[in-house]
LONU-373360 format. One record per residue (C-alpha): residue number from 1; x, y, z. Coordinates in steps of 0.001 Angstrom, whole numbers. Last residue first. Layout:
REM LONU-373360
atom pos NUM; c1 X; c2 Y; c3 Z
...
END
This chain:
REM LONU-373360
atom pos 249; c1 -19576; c2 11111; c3 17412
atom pos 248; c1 -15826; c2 9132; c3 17146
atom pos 247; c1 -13035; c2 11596; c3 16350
atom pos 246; c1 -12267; c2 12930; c3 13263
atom pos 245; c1 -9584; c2 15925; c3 14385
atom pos 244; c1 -6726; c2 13954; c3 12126
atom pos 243; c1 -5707; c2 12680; c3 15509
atom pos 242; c1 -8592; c2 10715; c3 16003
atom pos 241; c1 -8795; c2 9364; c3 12622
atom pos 240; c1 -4918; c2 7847; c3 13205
atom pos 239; c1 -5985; c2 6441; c3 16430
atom pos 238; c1 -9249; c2 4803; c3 15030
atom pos 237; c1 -6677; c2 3486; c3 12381
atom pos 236; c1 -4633; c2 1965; c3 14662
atom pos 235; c1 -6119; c2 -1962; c3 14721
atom pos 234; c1 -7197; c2 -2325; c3 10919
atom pos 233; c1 -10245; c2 -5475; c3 11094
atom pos 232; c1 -11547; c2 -3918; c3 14820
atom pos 231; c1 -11296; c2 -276; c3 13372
atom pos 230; c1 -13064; c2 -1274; c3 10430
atom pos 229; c1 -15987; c2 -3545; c3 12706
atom pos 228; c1 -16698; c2 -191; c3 15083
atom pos 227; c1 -16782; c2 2033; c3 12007
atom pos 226; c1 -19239; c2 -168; c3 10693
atom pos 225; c1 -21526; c2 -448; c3 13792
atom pos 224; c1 -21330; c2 3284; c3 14763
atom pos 223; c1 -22244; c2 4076; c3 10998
atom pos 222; c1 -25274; c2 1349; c3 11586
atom pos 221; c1 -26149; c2 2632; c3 14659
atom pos 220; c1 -26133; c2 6451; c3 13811
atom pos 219; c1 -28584; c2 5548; c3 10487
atom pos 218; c1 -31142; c2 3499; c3 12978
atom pos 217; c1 -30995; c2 6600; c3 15345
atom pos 216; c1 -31757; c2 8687; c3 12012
atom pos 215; c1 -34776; c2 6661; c3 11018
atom pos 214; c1 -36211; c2 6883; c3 14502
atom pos 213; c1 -36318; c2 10518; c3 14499
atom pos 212; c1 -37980; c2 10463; c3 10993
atom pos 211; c1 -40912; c2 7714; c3 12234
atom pos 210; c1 -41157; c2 10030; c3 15228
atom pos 209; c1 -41327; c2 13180; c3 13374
atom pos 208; c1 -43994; c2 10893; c3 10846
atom pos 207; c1 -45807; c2 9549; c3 13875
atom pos 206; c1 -46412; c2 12874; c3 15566
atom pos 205; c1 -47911; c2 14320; c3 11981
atom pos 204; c1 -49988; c2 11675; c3 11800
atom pos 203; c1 -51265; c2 12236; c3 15242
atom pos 202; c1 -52176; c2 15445; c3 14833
atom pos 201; c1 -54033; c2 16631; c3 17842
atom pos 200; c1 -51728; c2 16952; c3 20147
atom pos 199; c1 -49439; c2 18624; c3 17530
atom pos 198; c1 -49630; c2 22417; c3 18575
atom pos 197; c1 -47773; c2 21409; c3 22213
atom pos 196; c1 -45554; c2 19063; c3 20132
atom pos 195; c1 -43909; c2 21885; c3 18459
atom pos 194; c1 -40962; c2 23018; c3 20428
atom pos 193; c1 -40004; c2 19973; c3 21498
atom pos 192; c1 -40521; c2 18149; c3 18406
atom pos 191; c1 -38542; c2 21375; c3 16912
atom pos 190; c1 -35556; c2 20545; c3 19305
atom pos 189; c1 -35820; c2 16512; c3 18682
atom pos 188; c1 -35135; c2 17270; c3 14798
atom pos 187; c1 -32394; c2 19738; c3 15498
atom pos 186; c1 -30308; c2 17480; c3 18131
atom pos 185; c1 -31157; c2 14257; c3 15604
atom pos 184; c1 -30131; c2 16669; c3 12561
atom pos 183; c1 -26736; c2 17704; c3 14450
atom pos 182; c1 -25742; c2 14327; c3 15513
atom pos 181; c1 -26133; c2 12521; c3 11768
atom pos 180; c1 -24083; c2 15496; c3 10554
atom pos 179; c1 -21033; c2 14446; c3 12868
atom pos 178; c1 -21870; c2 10624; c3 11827
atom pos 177; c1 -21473; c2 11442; c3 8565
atom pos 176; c1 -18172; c2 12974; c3 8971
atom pos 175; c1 -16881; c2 10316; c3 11279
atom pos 174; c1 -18202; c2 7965; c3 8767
atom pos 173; c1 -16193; c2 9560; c3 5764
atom pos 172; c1 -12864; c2 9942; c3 8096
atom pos 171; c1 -13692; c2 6123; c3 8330
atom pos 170; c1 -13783; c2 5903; c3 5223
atom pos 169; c1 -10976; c2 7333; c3 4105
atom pos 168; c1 -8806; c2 4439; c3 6753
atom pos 167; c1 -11297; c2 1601; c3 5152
atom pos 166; c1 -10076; c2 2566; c3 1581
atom pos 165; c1 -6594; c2 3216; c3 2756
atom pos 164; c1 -5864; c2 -175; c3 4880
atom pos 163; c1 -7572; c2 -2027; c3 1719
atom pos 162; c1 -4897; c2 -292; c3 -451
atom pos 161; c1 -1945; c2 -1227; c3 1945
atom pos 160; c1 -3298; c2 -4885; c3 1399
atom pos 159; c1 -3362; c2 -5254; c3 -1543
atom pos 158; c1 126; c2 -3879; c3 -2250
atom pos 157; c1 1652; c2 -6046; c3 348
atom pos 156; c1 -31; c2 -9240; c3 -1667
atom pos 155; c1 1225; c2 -7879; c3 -4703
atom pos 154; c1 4705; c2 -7106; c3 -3029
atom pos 153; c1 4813; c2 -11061; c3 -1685
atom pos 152; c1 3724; c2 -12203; c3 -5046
atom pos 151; c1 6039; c2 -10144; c3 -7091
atom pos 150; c1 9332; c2 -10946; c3 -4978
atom pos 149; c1 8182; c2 -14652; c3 -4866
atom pos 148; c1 8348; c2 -14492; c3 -8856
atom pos 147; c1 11940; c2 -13150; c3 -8686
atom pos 146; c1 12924; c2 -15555; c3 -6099
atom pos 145; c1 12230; c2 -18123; c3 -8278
atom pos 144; c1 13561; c2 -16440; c3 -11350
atom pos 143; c1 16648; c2 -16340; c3 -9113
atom pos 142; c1 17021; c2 -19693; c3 -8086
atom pos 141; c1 16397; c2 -21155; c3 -12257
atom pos 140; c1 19019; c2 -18930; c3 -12721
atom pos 139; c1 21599; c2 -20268; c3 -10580
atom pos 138; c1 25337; c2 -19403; c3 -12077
atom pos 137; c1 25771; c2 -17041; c3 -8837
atom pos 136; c1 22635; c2 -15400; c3 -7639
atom pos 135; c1 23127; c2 -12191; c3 -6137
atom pos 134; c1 21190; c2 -10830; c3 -2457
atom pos 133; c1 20240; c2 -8579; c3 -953
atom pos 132; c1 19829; c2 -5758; c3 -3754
atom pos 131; c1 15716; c2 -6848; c3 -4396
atom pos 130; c1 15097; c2 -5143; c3 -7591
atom pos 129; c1 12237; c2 -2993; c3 -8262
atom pos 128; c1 11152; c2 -2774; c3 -11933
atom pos 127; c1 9633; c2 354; c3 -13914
atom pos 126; c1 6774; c2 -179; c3 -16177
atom pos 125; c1 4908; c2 2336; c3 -14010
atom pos 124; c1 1043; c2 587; c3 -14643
atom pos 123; c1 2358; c2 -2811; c3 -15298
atom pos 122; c1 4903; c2 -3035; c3 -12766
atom pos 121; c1 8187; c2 -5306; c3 -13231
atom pos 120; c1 9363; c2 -7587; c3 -10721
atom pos 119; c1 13231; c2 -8767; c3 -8883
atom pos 118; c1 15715; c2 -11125; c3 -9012
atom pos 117; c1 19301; c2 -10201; c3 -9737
atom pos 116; c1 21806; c2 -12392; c3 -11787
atom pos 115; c1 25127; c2 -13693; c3 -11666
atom pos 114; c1 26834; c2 -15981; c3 -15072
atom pos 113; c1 30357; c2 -17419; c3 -13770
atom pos 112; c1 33040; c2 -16205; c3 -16481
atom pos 111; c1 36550; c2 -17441; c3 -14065
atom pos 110; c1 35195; c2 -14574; c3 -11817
atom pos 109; c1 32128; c2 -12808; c3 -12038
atom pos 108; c1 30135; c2 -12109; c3 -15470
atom pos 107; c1 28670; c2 -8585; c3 -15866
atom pos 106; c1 25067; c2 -8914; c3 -13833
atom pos 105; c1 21905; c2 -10040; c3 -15677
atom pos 104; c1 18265; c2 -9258; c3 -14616
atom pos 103; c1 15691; c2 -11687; c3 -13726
atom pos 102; c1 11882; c2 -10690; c3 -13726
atom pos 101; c1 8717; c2 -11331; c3 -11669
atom pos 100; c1 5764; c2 -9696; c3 -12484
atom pos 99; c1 3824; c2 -7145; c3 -10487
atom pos 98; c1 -376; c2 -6942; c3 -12360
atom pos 97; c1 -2100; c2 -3284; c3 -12255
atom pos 96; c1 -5746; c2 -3119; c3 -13151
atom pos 95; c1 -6937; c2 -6231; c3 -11298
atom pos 94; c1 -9622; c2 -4067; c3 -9437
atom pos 93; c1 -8326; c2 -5300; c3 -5970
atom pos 92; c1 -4920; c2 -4328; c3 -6259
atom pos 91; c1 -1483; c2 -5785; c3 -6936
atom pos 90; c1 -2614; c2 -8545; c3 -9415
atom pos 89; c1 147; c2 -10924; c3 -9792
atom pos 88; c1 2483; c2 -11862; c3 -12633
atom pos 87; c1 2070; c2 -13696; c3 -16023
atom pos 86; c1 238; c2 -16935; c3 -15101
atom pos 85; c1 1034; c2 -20721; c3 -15924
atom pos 84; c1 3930; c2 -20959; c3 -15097
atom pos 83; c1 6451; c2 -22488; c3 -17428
atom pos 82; c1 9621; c2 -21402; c3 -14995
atom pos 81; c1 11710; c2 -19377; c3 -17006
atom pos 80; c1 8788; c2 -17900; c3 -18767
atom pos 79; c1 7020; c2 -17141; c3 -15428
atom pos 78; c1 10323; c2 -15041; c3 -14355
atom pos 77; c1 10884; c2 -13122; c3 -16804
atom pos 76; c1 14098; c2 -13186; c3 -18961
atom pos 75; c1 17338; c2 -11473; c3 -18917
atom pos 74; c1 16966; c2 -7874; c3 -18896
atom pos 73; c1 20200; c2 -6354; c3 -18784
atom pos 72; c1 21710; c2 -4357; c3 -16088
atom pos 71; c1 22597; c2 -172; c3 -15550
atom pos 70; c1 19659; c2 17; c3 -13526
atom pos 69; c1 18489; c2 3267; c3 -15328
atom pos 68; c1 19415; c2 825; c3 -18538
atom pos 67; c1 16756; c2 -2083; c3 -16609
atom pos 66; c1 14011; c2 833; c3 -16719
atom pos 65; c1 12289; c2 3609; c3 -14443
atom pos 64; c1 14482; c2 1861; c3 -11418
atom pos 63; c1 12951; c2 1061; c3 -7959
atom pos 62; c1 15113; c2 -660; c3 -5080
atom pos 61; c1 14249; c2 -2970; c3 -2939
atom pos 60; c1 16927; c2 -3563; c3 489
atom pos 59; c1 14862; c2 -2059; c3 3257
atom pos 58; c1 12106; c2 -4204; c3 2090
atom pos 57; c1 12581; c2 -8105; c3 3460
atom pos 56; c1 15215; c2 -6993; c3 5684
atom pos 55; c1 13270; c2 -4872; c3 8047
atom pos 54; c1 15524; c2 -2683; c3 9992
atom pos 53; c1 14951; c2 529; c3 7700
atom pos 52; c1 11131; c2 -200; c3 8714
atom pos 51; c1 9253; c2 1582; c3 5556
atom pos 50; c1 6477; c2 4240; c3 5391
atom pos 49; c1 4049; c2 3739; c3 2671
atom pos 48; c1 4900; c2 5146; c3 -322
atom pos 47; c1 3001; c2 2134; c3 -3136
atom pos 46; c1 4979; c2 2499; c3 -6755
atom pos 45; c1 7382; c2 369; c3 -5497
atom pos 44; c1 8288; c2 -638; c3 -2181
atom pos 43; c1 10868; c2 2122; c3 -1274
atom pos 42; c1 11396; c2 4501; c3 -3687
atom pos 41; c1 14975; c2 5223; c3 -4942
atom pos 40; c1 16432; c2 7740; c3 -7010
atom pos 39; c1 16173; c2 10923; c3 -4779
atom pos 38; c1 14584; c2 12901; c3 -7957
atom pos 37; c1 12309; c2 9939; c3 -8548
atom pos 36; c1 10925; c2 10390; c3 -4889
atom pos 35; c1 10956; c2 14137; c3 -4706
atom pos 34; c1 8785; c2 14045; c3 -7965
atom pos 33; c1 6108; c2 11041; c3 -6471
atom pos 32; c1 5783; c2 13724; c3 -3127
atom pos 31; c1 6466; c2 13818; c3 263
atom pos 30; c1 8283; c2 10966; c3 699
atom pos 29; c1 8616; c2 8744; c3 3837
atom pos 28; c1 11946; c2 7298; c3 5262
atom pos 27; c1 14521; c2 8949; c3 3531
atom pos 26; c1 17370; c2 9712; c3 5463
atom pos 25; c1 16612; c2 6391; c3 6969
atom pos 24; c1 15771; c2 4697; c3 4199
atom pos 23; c1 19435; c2 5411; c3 2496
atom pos 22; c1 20902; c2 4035; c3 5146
atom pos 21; c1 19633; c2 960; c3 5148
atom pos 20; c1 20219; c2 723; c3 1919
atom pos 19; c1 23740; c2 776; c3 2572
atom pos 18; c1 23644; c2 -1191; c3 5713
atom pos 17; c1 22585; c2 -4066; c3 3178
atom pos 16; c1 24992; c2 -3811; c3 603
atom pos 15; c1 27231; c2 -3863; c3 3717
atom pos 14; c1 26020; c2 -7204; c3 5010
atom pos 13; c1 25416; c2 -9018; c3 1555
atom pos 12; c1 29272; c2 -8770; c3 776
atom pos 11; c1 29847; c2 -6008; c3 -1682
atom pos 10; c1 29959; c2 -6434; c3 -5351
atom pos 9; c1 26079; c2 -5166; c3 -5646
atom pos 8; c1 27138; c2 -1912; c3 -4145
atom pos 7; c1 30098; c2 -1509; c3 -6610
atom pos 6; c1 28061; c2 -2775; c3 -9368
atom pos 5; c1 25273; c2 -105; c3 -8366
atom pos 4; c1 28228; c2 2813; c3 -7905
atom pos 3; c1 29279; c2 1591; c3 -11173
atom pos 2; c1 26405; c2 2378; c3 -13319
atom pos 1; c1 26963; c2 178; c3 -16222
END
């Protein structure tokens, strides 16, 4: 068993605590997947966003490739445990990756007492991420609860990261469009300009410029309209396009 886990699992909840702590604040965003299983420990599973060192709730999950990296045994998972009637939750929208509660066993405590460690496996990585808050003492049933709210809670997290990405790429994708948008309405009303002298007596011709000029203020409003309602839904993200150089058109 890996005894500088025991040894940080033995601790009082406080300094297990401050030690993780610490270890997000040297480490607070990764650069790369390689750098992360180098250092050992990824914050919030397979998902890198950036993590609040003083949040509770994730400053103290840890990810191991396997329950030997972990240097515990697999006990059980948590839907067995508990009869439910599902076998983990669907972490993104397309159902293709599934978090699912598990219990892990610690060496026995004093006078034999069983102690265990919630936390949930992930399909696609089939690593776990334990939660190091907190050990159960002789209550399994408690930890295979915990375990299961573990996996719904990161699920739900997961989810929702990956909806704040798909609307955050496009809206670089809408300030792109809406940057080409500008430059055929400037172009289009130049050569009306320049041409509408020769077109007096074409009026097909006028109405198909003007049909195409109106076509493109209809395409502006809806991008304008879109990106208005994503920026509304993820307060920030207009910020975050604005600094990439993606400004609003």
């Amino acid at each position: 068993m890996d005894s500088e886990l025991i040894a940080l699992l033995g601790a009082s909840p406080q300094k297990r605590l401050e030690t993780l702590k610490a270890q997000v604040k040297r480490y607070p965003h990764y650069g790369g997947i390689l750098e992360t299983y180098r250092q050992g420990f990824r914050p919030l599973a397979f998902r890198h966003w950036p993590v609040d060192a003083n949040d509770r709730a994730y400053a103290a999950r840890r990810f191991f490739g396997s329950a030997t990296d972990a240097g515990l045994r697999f006990e059980a998972w948590a839907d067995d445990v508990l009869r439910l009637r599902y076998t983990g939750w669907y972490a993104d929208e397309l159902q293709d990756e599934t978090f699912r509660g598990a219990v892990f066993r610690l060496p026995a405590g004093r006078k034999g007492r069983e102690r265990f460690v919630a936390g949930y496996g992930e399909s696609l990585s089939e690593g776990f991420v334990l939660d190091l808050t907190e050990v159960w003492d002789g209550d399994f049933i408690g930890a295979a609860r915990e375990a299961d709210r573990l996996a719904e809670r990161a699920a739900e997290d997961a989810r929702a990261w990956q909806a704040r990405e798909s609307a955050r790429l496009r809206l670089e994708d809408i300030a792109g469009e809406l940057t080409t948008v500008r430059k055929d309405i400037l172009n289009l009303c130049r050569s009306i300009r320049e041409a509408c002298p020769a077109l007096a007596e074409h009026k097909p011709i006028r109405e198909a410029l003007r049909g195409a000029l109106q076509n493109h203020l209809r395409h502006r409003l809806g991008l304008c309209e879109e990106r208005d309602r994503l920026q509304a839904e993820y307060p920030g993200l207009g910020e975050e396009t604005a600094r990439a150089g993606l400004g609003p058109a």
